[in-house]
C-alpha positions as CSV (number, residue, x, y, z in Angstrom):
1,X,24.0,-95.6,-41.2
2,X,24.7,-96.0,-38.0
3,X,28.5,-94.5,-38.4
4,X,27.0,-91.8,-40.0
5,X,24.2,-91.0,-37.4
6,X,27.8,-91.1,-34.5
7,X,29.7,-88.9,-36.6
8,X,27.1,-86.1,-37.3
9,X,26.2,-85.8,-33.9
10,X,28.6,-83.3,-31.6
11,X,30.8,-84.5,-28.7
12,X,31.0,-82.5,-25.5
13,X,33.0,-79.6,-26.4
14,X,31.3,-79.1,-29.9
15,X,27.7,-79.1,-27.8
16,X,29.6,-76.6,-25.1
17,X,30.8,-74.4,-28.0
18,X,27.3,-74.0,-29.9
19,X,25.5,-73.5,-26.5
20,X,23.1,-70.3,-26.8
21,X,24.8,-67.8,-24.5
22,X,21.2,-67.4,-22.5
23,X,21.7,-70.8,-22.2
24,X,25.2,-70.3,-20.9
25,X,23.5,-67.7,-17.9
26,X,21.0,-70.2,-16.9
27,X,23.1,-72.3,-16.2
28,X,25.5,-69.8,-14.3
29,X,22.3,-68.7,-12.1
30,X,21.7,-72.7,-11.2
31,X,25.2,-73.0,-9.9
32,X,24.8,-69.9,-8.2
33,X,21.7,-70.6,-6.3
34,X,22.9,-74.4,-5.4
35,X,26.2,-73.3,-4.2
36,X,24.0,-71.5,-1.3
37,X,21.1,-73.9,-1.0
38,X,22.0,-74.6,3.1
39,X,18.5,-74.4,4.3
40,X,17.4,-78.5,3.9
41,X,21.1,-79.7,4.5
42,X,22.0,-77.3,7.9
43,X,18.4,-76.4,9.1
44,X,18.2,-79.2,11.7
45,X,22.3,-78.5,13.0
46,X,21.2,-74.6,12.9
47,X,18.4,-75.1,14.8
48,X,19.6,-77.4,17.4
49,X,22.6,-74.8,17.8
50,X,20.4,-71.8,18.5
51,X,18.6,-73.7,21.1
52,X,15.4,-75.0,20.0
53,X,14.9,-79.0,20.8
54,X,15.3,-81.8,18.5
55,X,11.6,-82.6,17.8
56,X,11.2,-78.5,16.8
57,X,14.0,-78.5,14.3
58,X,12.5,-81.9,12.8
59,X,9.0,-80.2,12.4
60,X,10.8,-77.1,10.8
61,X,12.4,-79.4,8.1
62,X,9.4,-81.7,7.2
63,X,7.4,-78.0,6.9
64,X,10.1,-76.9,4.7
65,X,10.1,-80.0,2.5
66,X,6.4,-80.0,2.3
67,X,6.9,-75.9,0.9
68,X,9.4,-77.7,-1.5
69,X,7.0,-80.4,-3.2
70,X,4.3,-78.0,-3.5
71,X,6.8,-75.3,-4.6
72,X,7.1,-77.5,-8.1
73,X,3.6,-77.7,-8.4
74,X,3.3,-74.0,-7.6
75,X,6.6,-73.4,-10.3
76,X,5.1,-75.1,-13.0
77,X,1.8,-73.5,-12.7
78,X,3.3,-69.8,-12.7
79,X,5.8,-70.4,-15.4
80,X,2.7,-71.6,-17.6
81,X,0.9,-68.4,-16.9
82,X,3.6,-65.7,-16.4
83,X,6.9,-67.1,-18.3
84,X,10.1,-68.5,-17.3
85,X,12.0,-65.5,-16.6
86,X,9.7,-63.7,-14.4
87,X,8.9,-67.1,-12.5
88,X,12.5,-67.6,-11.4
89,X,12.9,-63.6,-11.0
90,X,10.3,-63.6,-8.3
91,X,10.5,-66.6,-7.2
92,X,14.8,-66.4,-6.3
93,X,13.5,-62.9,-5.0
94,X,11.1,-64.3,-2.6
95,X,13.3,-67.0,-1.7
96,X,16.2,-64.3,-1.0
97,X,14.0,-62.2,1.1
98,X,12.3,-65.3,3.3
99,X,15.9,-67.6,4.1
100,X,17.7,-64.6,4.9
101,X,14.8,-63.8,7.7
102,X,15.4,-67.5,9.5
103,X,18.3,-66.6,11.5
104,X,15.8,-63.2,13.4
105,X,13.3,-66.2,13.6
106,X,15.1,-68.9,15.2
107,X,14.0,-69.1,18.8
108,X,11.1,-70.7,20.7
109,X,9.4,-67.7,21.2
110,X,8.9,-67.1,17.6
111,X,8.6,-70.6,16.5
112,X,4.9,-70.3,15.1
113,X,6.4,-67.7,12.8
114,X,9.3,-69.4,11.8
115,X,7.6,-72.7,10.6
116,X,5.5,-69.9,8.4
117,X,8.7,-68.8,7.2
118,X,10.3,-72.0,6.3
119,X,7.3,-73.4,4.7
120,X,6.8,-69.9,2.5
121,X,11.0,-70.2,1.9
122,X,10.9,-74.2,0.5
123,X,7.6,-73.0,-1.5
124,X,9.7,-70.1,-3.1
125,X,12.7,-71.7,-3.1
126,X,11.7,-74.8,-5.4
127,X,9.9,-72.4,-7.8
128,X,12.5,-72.1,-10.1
129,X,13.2,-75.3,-11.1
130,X,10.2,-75.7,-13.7
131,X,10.9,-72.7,-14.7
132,X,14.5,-73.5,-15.3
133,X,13.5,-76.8,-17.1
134,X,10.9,-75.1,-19.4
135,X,13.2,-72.4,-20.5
136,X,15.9,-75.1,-20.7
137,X,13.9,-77.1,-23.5
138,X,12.8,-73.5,-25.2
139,X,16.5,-72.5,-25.8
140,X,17.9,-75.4,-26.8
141,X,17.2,-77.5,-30.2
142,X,15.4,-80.4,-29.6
143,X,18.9,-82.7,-30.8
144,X,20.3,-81.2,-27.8
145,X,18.0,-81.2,-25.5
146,X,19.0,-84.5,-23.5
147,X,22.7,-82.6,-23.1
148,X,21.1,-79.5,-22.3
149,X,19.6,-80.9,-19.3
150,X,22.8,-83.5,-18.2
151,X,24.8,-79.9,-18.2
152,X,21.7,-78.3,-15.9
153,X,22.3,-81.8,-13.6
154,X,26.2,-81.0,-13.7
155,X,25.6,-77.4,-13.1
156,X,23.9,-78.1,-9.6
157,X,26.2,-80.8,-8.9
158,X,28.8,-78.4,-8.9
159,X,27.4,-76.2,-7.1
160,X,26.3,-78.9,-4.5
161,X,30.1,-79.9,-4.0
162,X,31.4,-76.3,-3.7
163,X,28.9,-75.2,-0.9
164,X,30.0,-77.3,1.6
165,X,33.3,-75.7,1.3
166,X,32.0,-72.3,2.0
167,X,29.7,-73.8,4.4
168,X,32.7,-75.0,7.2
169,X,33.9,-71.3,6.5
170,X,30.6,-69.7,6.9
171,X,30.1,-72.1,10.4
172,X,33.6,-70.2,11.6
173,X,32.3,-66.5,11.2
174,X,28.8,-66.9,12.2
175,X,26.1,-69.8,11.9
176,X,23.7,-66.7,11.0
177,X,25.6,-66.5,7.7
178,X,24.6,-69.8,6.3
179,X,21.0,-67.9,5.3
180,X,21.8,-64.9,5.0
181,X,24.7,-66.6,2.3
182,X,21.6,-68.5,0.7
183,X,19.9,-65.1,0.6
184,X,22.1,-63.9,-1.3
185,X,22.9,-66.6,-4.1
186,X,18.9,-66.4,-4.6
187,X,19.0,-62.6,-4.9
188,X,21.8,-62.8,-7.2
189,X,20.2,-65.2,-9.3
190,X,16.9,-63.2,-9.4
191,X,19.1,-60.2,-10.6
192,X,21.1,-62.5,-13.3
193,X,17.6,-63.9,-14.8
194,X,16.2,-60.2,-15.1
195,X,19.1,-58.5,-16.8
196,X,20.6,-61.7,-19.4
197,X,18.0,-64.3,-19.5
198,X,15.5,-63.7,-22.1
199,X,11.8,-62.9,-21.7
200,X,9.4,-65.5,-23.4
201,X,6.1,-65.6,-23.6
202,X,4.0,-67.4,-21.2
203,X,2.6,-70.7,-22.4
204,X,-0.4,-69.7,-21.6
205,X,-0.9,-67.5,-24.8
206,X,-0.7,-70.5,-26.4
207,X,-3.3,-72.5,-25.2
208,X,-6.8,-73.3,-26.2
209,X,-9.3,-70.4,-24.9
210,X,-10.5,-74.0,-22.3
211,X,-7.3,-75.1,-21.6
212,X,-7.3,-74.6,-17.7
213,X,-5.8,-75.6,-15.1
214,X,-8.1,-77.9,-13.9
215,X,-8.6,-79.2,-17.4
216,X,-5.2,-80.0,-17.7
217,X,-4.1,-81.7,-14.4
218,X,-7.7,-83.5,-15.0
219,X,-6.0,-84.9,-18.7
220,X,-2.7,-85.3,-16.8
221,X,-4.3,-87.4,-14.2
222,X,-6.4,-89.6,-17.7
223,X,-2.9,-90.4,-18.7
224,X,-2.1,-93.7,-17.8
225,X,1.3,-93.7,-19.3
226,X,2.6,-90.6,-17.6
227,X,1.0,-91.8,-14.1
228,X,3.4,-94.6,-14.2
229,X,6.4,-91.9,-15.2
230,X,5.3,-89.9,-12.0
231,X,5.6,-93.2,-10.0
232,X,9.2,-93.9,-11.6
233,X,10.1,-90.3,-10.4
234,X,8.9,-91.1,-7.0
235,X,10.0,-94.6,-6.2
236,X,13.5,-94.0,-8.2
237,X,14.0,-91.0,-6.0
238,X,13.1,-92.6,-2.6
239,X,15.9,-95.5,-3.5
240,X,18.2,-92.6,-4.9
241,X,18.3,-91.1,-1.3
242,X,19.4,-94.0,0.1
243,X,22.6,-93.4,-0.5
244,X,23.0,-90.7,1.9
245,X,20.2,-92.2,4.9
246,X,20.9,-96.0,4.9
247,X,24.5,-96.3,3.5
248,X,26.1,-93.8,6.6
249,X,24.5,-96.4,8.9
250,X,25.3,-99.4,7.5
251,X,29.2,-97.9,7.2
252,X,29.0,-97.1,11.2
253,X,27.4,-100.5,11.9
254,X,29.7,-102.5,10.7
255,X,32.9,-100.3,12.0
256,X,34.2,-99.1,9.0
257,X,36.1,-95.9,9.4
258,X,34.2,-93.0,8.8
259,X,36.1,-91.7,6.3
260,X,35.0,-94.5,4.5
261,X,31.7,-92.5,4.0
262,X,33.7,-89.2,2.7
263,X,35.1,-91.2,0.1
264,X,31.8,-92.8,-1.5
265,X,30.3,-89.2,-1.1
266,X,33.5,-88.0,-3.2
267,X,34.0,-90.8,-5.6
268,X,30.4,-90.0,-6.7
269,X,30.8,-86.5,-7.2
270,X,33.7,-86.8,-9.3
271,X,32.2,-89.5,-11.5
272,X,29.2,-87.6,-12.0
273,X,31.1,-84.1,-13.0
274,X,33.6,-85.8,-15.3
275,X,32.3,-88.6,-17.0
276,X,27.9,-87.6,-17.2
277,X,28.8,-85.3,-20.5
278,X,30.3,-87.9,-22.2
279,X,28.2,-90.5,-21.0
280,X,25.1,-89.0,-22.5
281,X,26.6,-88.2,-25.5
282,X,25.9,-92.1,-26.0
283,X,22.8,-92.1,-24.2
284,X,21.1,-89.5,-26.6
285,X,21.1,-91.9,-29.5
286,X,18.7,-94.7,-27.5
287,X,14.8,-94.1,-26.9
288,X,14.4,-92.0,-23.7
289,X,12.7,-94.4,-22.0
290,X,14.9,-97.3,-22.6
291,X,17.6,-95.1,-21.1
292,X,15.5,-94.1,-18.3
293,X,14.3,-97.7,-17.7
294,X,18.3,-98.8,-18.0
295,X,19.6,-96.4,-15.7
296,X,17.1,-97.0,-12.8
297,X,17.9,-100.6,-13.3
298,X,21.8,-100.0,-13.1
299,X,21.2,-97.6,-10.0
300,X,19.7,-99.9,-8.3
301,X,21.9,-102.7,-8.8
302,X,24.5,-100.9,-7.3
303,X,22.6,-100.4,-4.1
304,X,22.0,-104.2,-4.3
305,X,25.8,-104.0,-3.9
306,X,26.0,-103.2,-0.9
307,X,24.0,-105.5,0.5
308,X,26.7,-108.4,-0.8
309,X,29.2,-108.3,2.2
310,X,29.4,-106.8,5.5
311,X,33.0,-105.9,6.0
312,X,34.6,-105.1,2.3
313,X,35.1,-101.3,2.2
314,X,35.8,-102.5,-2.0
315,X,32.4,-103.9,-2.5
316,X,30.5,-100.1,-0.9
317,X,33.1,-98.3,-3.5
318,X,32.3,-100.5,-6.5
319,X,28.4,-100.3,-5.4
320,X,28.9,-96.5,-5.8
321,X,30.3,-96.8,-9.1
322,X,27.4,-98.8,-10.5
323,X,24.9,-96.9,-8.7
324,X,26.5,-93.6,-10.0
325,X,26.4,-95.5,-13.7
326,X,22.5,-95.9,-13.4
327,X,22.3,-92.0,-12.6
328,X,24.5,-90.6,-15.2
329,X,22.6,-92.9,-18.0
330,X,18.8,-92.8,-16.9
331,X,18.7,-89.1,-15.1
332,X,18.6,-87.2,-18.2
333,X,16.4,-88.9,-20.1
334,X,14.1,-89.1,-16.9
335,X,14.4,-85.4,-16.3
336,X,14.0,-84.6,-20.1
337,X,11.5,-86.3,-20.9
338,X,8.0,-83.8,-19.6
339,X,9.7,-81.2,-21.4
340,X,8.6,-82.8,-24.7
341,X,5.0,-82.3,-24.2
342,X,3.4,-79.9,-26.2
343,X,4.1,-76.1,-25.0
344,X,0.4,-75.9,-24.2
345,X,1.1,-78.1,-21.4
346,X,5.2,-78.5,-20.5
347,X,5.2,-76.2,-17.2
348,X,2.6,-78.5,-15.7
349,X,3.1,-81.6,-16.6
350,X,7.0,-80.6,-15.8
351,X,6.1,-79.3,-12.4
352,X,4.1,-82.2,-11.4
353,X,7.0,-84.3,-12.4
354,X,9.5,-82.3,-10.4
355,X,6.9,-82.6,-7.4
356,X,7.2,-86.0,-7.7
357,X,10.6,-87.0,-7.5
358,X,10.8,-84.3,-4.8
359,X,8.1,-86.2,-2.9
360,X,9.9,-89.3,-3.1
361,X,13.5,-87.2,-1.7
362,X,11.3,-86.4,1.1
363,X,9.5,-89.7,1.7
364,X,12.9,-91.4,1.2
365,X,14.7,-91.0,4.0
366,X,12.0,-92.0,7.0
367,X,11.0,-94.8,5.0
368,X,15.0,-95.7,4.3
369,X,15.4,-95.4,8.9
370,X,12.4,-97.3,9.0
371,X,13.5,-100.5,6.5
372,X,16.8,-100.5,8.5
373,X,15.7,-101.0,11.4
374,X,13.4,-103.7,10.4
375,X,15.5,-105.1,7.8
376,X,19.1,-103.9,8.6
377,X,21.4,-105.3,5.6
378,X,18.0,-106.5,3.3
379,X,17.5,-103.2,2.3
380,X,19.8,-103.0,0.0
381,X,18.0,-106.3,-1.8
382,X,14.9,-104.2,-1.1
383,X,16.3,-101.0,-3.6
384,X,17.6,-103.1,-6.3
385,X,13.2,-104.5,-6.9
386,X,12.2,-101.2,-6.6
387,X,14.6,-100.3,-8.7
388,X,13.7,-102.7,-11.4
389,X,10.4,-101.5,-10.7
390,X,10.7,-97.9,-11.6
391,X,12.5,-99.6,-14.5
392,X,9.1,-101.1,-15.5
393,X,7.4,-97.7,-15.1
394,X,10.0,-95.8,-17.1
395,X,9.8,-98.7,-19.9
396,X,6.4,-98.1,-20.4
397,X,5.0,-94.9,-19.2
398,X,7.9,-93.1,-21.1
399,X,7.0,-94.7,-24.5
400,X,5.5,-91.9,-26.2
401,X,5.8,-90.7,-29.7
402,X,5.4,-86.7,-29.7
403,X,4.8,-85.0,-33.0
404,X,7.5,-82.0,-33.7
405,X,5.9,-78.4,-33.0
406,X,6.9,-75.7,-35.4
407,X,9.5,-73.6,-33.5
408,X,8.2,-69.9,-31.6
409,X,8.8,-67.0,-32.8
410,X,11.0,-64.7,-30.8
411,X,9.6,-62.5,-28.7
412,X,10.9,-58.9,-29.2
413,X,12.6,-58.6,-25.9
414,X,14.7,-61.8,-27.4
415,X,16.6,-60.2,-29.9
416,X,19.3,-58.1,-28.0
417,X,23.0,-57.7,-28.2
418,X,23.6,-59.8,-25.3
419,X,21.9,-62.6,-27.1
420,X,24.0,-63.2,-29.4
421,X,27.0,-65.4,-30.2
């Protein structure tokens, strides 16, 4: 049987191949938008650049983080009541318009206005990922779902690795450009979801007359088992960051060469873009949340790693590889896995999911300074039980049996040439 079950089920290409071509432009826009997405990575640099102090540019990016965690709530909320398309549409729009005015804010004078605007430009910007998610989990069948949303991952990891590139170039011709370059991957994406992505009908037409919001997040907050999901999200995403906060310091302390740090950051990239297809093709067959529960275990094993020697280069290298292991097998089960709730309820409960893990990116790095200073090396220990923590939480809070929903009819704006193939 279980030969059978392997050789029914599609490899990589064959998945790529039957991918619905709306599908196919989702996917485009996410890489498209990522490749720009400067504003949490340079904001600080920028900032500092154009003259405002240290303790401003800090306040600026803890606004704009705060915009991005309620920007999921926010996401979830309108793609329930107005549809994915439209969602990402204006939010992609908004977000254009609001980066690209950053670099006419940026000075001490106008500071008030520019924490406005960085707040506004996190909440628009983060918008689009419930959206992204829900349409994600309409368009694909539910036996492809879990790939659907490893190719979403790759997508932005590609895009992750490429804007850095066109960053150092961007630096050369003007620091002004990095936004105004972000403005216009947003725009663009806005334009690609209104002329090729489909227009489906809000969720919220298909909801009980009583089914609001507060009724919902109320049930949400009931559900004991998805609670402890939300607290995998956030604890496996304040370890996840760790990688980029405490490792960097641990490398300089210990008079590595820097380059030491360029390589982990590379190694992981590559693994991820190359091998997280096939990996899942694997994964797909276990129960979501034992592969969720595995993979947080695995990640934070590796960062355990790191923690084993204080002078072996090897040891950090083979710390990434396991710690990249735990990502590729648990992240798409973990990101998956609100979109099988009911339609009724999937842009909420996906939203406060999102929220969640981006509360814990957020949260990550001051607690990560913090527990090196006081811990220096024992952090790493530290990761690996929280880790098998989140392990716990995905074990259990991700055991959920959901009964099959009779597929949607197409709305009328669906069936168009450019849907099909």
């Amino acid at each position: 049987m279980n030969a059978t079950k392997a050789e029914a089920a599609p490899g990589v290409f064959a998945t790529l191949k039957t991918t619905p071509t709306p599908v196919r432009y989702l996917l485009g826009g996410v890489f498209i938008n990522q490749m720009g997405a400067f504003v949490q990575t340079f904001l600080v640099l920028y900032l500092t650049v154009r003259g405002l102090s240290l303790g401003q540019a800090g306040a600026a990016l803890t606004v704009y983080s705060a915009g991005a965690v309620l920007g999921t709530l926010l996401g979830g909320e309108l793609t329930h009541r107005l549809g994915a398309r439209t969602t990402i549409a204006v939010a992609m729009s908004a977000s254009a318009l609001i980066v690209g005015s950053v670099p006419f804010l940026s000075d001490s004078d106008r500071f008030g206005f520019l924490l406005a605007a960085v707040l506004l430009g996190g909440l628009a910007t983060q918008s689009y990922r419930p959206a992204a998610a829900v349409l994600l989990s309409d368009l694909m069948p539910d036996e492809h779902r879990l790939m659907a949303f490893s190719m979403m991952r790759i997508a932005m990891n590609i895009g992750a690795a490429v804007g850095p590139l066109i960053a150092a170039g961007l630096i050369l011709l003007d620091w002004d450009w990095l936004f105004w370059f972000d403005a216009i991957t947003a725009g663009a994406y806005a334009l690609l979801a209104i002329v090729w992505l489909p227009k489906t009908p809000p969720h919220a037409q298909e909801s009980e007359p009583t089914s609001d919001s507060r009724s919902v997040y109320a049930t949400m907050l009931r559900d004991g088992r998805f609670l402890l999901f939300l607290l995998s999200m956030l604890i496996s995403a304040a370890i996840y960051v760790q990688y980029v906060v405490a490792l960097p310091l641990k490398i300089t302390s210990e008079n590595h060469p820097a380059a030491l740090y360029s390589v982990a950051l590379a190694t992981s990239s590559v693994i991820l873009i190359l091998c997280e297809l096939k990996v899942t093709t694997y994964v797909r067959h276990w129960p979501p949340n034992v592969a969720s529960a595995l993979g947080n275990l695995v990640m934070g094993a590796g960062l355990a790693v790191f923690g084993l020697s204080t002078d072996s280069a090897a040891l950090i290298l083979i710390g990434i590889v396991v710690f990249v292991s735990g990502i590729m097998i648990g992240g798409p089960s973990s990101f998956a896995h609100p979109a099988r709730y009911p339609a009724a309820v999937k842009a909420r409960y996906v939203g406060a999911a999102q929220a969640m893990f981006g509360l814990g990116s957020a949260l990550g790095p001051v607690l990560g300074v913090l527990a090196w200073d006081k811990l220096g090396n024992g952090i790493w220990l530290l990761c690996g039980i929280i880790g098998a923590i989140a392990a716990l939480c995905a074990l259990v809070g991700m055991n959920v049996r959901f009964e099959p929903e009779p597929a949607p009819e197409p709305a009328p704006e669906d069936v168009s040439a450019r849907d099909v193939g």
